[in-house]
N, C-alpha and C positions, 0 to 999 in steps of 0.2 A: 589430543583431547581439549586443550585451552584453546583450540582455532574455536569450536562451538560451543565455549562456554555462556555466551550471553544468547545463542539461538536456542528458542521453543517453539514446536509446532510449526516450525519454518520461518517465526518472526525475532528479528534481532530484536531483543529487549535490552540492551543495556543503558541505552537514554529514554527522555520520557516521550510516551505517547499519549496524545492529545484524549482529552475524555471522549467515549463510547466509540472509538477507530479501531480498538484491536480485534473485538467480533470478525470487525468487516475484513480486516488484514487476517488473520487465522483463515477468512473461508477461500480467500484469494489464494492461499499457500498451500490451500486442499488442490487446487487446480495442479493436474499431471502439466508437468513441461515449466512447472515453476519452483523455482532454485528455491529462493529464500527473498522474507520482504524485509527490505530497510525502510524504519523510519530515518529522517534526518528532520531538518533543520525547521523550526518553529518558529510561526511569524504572530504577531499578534494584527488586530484588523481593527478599524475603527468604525467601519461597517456593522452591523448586525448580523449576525450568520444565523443559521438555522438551528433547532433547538436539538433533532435530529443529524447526528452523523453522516458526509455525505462525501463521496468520492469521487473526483474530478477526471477524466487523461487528461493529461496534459502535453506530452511526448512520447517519439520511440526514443530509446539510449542507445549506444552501442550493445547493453548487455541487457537489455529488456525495454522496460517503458519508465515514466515518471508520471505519480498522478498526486493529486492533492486532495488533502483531507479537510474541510472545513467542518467549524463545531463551532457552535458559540461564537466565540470573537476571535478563533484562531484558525491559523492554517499552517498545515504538515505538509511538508514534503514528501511523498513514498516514493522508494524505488523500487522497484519488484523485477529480480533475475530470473532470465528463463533462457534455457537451455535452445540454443537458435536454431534446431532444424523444428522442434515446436512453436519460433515465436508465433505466428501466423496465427497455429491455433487458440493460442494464447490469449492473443488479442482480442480474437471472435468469441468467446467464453468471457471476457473482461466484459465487451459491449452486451451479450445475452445475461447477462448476469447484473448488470446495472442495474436493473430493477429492484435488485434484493438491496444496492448502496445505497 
């Protein structure tokens, strides 16, 4: 029971998530063929970001993809596991579904 104690709705919540990202990550972890999303590691930007929430690919992983969340003046790391005879579909759902990031 403590293995998912910090996962809700599919998203690790135990560190922080960047303002207005978790909508986006919640509807990502609706998609069938996807594990669970990790936020990790927060950067700060001295660029300008958008005022609106926005989600990058950036990678495939061995265990899904890496994509990144910019907001304001930061940016997130996501990793998002997905069970690999799904990744394929995965990914085509990521990119059709961009419109809604």
């Amino acid at each position: 029971m403590t293995r998912f104690r910090y996962i809700r709705n599919g998203v690790k919540r135990k560190h922080g998530i960047i303002e207005g990202v978790l909508p986006l990550l919640e509807r990502i972890s609706a998609i069938e063929g996807v594990e669970k999303v990790v936020p990790a590691l927060i950067s700060h930007s001295t660029a300008r970001g958008t005022k609106q929430p926005e989600l990058r690919f950036q990678r495939d992983t061995p265990s899904g993809f890496k994509l990144l969340a910019h907001s304001k003046r930061s940016i997130q790391e996501i990793f998002v596991v997905v069970t690999e005879s799904k990744k394929e579909e995965v990914k085509k759902e990521l990119e059709i579904a961009k419109g809604l990031f």
